[in-house]
Structure formats: structure tokens, C-alpha cells
DOSEZA-453044 format. One record per atom (N, C-alpha, C): residue number from 1; residue in three letters; atom name; x, y, z. Coordinates in steps of 0.02 Angstrom, whole numbers. Layout:
<guros>
<guro i="NUM" aa="Ala" at="CA" X="X" Y="Y" Z="Z"/>
...
</guros>
This chain:
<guros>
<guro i="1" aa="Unk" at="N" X="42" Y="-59" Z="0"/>
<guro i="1" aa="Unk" at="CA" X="0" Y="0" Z="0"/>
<guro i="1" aa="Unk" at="C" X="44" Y="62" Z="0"/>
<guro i="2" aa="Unk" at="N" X="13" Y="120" Z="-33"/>
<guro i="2" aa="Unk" at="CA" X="75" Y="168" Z="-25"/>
<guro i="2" aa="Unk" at="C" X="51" Y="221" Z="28"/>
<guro i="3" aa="Unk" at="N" X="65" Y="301" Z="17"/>
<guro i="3" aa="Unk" at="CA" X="73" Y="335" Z="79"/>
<guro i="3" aa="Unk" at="C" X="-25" Y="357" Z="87"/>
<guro i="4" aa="Unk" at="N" X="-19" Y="364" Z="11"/>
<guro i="4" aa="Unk" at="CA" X="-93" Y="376" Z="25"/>
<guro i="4" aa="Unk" at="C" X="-146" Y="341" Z="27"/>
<guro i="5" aa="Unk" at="N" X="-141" Y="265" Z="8"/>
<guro i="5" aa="Unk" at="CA" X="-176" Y="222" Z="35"/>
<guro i="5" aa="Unk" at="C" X="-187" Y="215" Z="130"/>
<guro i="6" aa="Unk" at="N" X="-118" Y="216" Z="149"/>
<guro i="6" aa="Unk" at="CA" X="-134" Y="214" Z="224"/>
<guro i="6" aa="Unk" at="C" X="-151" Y="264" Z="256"/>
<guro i="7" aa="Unk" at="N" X="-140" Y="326" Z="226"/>
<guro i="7" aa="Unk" at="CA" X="-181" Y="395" Z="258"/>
<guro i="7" aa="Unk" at="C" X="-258" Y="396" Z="245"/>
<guro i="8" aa="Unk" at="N" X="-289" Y="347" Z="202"/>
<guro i="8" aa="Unk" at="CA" X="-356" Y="352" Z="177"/>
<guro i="8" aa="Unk" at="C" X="-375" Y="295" Z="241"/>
<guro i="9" aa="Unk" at="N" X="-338" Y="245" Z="236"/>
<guro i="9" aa="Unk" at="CA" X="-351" Y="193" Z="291"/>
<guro i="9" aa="Unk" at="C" X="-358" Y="244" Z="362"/>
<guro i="10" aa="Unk" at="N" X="-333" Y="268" Z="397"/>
<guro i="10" aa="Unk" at="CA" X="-316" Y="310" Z="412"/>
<guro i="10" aa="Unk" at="C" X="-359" Y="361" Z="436"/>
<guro i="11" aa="Unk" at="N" X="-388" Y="372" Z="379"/>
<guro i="11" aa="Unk" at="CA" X="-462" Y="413" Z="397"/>
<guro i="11" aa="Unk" at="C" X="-415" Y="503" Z="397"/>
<guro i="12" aa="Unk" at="N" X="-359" Y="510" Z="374"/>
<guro i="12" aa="Unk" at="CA" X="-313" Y="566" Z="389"/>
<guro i="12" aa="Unk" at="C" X="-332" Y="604" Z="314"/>
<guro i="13" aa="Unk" at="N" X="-311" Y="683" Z="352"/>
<guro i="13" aa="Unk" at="CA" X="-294" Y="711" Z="278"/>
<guro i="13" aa="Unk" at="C" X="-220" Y="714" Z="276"/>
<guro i="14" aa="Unk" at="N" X="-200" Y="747" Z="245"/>
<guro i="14" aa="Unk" at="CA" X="-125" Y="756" Z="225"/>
<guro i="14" aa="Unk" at="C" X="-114" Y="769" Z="298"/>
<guro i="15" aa="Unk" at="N" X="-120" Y="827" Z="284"/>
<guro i="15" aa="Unk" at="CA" X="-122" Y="901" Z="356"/>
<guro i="15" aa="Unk" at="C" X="-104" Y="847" Z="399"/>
<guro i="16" aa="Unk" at="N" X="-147" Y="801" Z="422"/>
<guro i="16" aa="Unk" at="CA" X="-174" Y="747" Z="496"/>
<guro i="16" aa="Unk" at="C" X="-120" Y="710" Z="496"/>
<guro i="17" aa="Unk" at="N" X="-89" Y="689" Z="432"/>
<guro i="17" aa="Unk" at="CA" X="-28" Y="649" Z="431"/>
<guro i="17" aa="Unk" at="C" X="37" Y="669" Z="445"/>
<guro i="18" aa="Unk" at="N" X="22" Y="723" Z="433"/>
<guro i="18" aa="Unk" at="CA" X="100" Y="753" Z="425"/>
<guro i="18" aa="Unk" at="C" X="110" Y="793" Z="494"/>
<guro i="19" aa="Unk" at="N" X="38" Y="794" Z="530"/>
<guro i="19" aa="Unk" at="CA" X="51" Y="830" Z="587"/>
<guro i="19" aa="Unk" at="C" X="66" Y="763" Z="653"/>
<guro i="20" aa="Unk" at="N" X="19" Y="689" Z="630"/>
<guro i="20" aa="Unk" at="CA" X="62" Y="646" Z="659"/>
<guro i="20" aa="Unk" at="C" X="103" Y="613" Z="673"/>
<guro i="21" aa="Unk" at="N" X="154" Y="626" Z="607"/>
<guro i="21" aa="Unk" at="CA" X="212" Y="598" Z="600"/>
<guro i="21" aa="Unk" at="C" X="267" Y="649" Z="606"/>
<guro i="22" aa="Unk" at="N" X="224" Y="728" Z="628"/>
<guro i="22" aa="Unk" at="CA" X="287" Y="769" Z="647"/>
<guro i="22" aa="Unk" at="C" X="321" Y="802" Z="605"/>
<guro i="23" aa="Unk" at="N" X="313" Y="809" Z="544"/>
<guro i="23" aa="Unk" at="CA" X="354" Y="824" Z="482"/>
<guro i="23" aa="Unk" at="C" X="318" Y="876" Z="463"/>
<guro i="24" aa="Unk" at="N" X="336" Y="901" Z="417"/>
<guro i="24" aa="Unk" at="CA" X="320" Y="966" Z="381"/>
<guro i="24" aa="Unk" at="C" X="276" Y="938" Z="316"/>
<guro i="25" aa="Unk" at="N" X="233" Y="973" Z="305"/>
<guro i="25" aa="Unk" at="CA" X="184" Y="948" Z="235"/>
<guro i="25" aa="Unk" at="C" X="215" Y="944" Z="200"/>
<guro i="26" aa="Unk" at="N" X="260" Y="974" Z="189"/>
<guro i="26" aa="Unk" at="CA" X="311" Y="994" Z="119"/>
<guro i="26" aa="Unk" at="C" X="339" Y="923" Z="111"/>
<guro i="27" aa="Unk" at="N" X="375" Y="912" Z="154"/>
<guro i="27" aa="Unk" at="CA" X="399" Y="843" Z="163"/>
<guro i="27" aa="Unk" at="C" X="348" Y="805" Z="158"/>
<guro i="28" aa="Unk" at="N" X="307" Y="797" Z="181"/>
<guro i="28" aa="Unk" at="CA" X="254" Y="710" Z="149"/>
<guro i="28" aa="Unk" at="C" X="236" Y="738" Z="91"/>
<guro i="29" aa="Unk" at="N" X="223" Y="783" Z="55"/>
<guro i="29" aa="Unk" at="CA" X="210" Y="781" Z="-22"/>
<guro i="29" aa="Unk" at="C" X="254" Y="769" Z="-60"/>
<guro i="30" aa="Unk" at="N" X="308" Y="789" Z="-29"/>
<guro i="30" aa="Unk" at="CA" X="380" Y="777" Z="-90"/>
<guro i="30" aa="Unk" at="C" X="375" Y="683" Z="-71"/>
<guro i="31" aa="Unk" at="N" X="369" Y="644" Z="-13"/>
<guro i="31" aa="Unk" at="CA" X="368" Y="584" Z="11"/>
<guro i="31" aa="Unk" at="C" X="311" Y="538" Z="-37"/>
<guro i="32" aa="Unk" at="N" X="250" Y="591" Z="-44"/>
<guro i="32" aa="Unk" at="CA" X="207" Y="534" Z="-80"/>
<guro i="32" aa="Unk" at="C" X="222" Y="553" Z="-158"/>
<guro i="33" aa="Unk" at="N" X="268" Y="595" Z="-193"/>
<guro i="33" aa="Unk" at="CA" X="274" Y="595" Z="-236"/>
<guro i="33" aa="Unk" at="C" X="333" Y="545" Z="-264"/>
<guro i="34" aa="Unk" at="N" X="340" Y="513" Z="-219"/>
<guro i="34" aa="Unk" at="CA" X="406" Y="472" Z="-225"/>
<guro i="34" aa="Unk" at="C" X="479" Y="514" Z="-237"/>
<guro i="35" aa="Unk" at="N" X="483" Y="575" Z="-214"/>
<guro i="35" aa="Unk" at="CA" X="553" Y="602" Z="-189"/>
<guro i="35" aa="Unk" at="C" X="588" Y="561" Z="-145"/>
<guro i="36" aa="Unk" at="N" X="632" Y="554" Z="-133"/>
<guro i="36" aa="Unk" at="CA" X="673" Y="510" Z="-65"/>
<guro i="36" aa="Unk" at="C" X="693" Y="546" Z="-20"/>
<guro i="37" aa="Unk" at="N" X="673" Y="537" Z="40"/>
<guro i="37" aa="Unk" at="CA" X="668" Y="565" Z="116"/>
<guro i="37" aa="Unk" at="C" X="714" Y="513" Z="156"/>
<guro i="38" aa="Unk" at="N" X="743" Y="570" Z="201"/>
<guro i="38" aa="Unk" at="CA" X="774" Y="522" Z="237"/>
<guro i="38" aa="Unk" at="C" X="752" Y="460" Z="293"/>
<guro i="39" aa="Unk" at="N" X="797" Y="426" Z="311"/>
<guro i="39" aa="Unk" at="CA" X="780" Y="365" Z="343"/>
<guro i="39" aa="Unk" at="C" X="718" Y="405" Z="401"/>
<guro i="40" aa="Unk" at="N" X="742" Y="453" Z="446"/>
<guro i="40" aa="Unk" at="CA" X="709" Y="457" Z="518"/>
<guro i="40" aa="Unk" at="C" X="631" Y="488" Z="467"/>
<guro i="41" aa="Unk" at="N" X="628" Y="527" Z="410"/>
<guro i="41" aa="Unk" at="CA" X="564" Y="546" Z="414"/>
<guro i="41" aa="Unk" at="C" X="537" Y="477" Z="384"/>
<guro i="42" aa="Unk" at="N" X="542" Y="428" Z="354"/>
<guro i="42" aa="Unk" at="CA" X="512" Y="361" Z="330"/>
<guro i="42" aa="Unk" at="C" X="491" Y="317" Z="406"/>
<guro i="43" aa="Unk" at="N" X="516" Y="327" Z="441"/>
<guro i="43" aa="Unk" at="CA" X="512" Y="294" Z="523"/>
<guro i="43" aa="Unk" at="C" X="473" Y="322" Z="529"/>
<guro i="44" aa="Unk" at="N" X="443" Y="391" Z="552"/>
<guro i="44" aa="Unk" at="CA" X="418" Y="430" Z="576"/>
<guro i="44" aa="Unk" at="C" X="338" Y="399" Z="550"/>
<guro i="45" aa="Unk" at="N" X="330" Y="433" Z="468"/>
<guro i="45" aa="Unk" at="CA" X="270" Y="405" Z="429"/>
<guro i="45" aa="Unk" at="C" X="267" Y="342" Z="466"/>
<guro i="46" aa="Unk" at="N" X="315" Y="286" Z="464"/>
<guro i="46" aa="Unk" at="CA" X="277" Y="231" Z="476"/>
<guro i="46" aa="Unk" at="C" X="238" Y="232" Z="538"/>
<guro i="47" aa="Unk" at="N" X="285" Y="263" Z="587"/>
<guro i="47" aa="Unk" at="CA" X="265" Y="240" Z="664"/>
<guro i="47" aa="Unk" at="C" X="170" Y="285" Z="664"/>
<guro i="48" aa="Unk" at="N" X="194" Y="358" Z="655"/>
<guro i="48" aa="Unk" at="CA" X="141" Y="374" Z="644"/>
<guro i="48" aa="Unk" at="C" X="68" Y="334" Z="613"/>
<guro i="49" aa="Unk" at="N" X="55" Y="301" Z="548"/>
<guro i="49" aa="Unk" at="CA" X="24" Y="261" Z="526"/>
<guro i="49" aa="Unk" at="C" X="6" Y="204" Z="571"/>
<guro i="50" aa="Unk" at="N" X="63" Y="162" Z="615"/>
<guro i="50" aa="Unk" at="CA" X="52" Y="125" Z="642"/>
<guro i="50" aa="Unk" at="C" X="-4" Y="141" Z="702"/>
<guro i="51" aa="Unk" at="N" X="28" Y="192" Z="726"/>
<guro i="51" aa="Unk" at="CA" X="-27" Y="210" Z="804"/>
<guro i="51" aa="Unk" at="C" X="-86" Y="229" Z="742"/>
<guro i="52" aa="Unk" at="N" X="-95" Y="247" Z="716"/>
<guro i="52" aa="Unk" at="CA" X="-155" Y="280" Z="674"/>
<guro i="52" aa="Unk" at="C" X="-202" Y="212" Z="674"/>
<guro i="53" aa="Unk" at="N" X="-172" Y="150" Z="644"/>
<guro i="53" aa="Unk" at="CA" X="-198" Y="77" Z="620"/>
<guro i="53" aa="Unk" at="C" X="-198" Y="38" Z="683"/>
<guro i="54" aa="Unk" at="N" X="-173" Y="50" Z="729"/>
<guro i="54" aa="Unk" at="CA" X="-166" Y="-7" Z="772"/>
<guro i="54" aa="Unk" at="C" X="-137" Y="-58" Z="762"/>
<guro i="55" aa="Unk" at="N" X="-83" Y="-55" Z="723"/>
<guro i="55" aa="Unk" at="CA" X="-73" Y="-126" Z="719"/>
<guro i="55" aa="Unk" at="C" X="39" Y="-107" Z="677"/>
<guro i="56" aa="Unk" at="N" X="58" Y="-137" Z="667"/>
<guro i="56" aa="Unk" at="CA" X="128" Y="-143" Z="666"/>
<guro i="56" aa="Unk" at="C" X="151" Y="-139" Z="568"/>
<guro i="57" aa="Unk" at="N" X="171" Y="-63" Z="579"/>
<guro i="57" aa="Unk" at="CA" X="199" Y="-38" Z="497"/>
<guro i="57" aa="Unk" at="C" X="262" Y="-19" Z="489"/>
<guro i="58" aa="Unk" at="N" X="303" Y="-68" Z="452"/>
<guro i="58" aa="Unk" at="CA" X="368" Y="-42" Z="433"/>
<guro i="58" aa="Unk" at="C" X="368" Y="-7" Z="377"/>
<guro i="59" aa="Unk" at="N" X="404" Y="38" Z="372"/>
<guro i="59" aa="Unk" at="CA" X="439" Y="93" Z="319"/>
<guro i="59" aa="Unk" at="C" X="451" Y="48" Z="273"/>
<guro i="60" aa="Unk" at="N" X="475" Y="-4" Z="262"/>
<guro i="60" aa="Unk" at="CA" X="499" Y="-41" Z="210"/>
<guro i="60" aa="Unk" at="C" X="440" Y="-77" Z="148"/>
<guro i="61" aa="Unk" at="N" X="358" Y="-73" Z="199"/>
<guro i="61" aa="Unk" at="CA" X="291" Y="-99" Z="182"/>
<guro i="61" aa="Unk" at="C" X="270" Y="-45" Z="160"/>
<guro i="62" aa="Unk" at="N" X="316" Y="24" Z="143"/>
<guro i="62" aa="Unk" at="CA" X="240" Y="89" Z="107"/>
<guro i="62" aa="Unk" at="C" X="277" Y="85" Z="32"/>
<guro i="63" aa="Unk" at="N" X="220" Y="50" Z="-31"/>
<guro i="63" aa="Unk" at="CA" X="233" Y="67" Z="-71"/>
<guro i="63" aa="Unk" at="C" X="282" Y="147" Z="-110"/>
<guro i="64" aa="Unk" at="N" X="341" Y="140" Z="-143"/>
<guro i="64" aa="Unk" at="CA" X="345" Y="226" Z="-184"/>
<guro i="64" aa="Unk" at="C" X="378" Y="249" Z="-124"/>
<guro i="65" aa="Unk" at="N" X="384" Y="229" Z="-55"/>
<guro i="65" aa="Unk" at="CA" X="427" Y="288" Z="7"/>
<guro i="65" aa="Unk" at="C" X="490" Y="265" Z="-30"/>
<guro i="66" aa="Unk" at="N" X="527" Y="313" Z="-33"/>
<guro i="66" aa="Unk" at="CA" X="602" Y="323" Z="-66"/>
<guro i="66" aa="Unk" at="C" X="646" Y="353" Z="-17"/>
<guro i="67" aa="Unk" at="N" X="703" Y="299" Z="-4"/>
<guro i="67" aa="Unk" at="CA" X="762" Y="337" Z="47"/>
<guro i="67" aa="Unk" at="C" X="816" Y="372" Z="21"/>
<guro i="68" aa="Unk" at="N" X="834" Y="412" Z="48"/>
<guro i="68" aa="Unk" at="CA" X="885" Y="462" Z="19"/>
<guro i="68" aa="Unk" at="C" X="954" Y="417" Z="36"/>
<guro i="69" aa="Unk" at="N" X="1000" Y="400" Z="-10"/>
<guro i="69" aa="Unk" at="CA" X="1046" Y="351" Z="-16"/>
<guro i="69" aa="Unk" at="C" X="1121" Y="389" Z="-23"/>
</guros>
């Protein structure tokens, strides 16, 4: 699933996401555009998502998240 599948899961808007995972909007749009973000903001999305879902999301499971290498 990618970033915006689990923000729809989610029940989030952008805004909701980006304010639970702490990051700047700027950053999760460049993130769901498949820009590459670094490792801690890909953690972040996940963990965020996870408390969102209840249930256990690795960074490595969001379709298109791209790490800066």
C-alpha cells in the first residue's frame, strides 16, 4: 500500500498525517510523490500510521517511500 492508501485507511488528511508523524507537509508531499526522504522521516510516517492503524507498519511496507541514499 503506499502513503496515500494508508492515510485514507487512516481516515487522515495530509495536514493529519504530516502533523502525526511530525514532519512538515512539504515533506510528505515531496514523500508521496516518491522524492526520497530520509531514513528518520520514513520511520516517523511509519510509526505514525502504525498508532493511526493499530497494528505494526514498517517503512519498508509503504509502497513509492524512497530513501535518500
Amino acid at each position: 500500500m503506499t502513503l496515500d492508501d494508508y492515510r485514507i485507511e487512516c481516515r487522515w488528511s495530509k495536514n493529519e498525517l504530516a502533523r502525526q508523524a511530525r514532519i512538515d507537509i512539504n515533506t510528505l508531499n515531496r514523500a508521496m510523490k516518491g522524492i526520497p526522504v530520509s531514513l528518520d522521516t520514513a520511520k516517523k510516517l511509519a510509526s505514525a500510521i502504525s498508532n493511526g492503524l493499530g497494528r505494526s507498519i514498517h517503512w519498508q511496507q509503504i509502497e513509492g517511500l524512497n530513501i535518500i541514499k
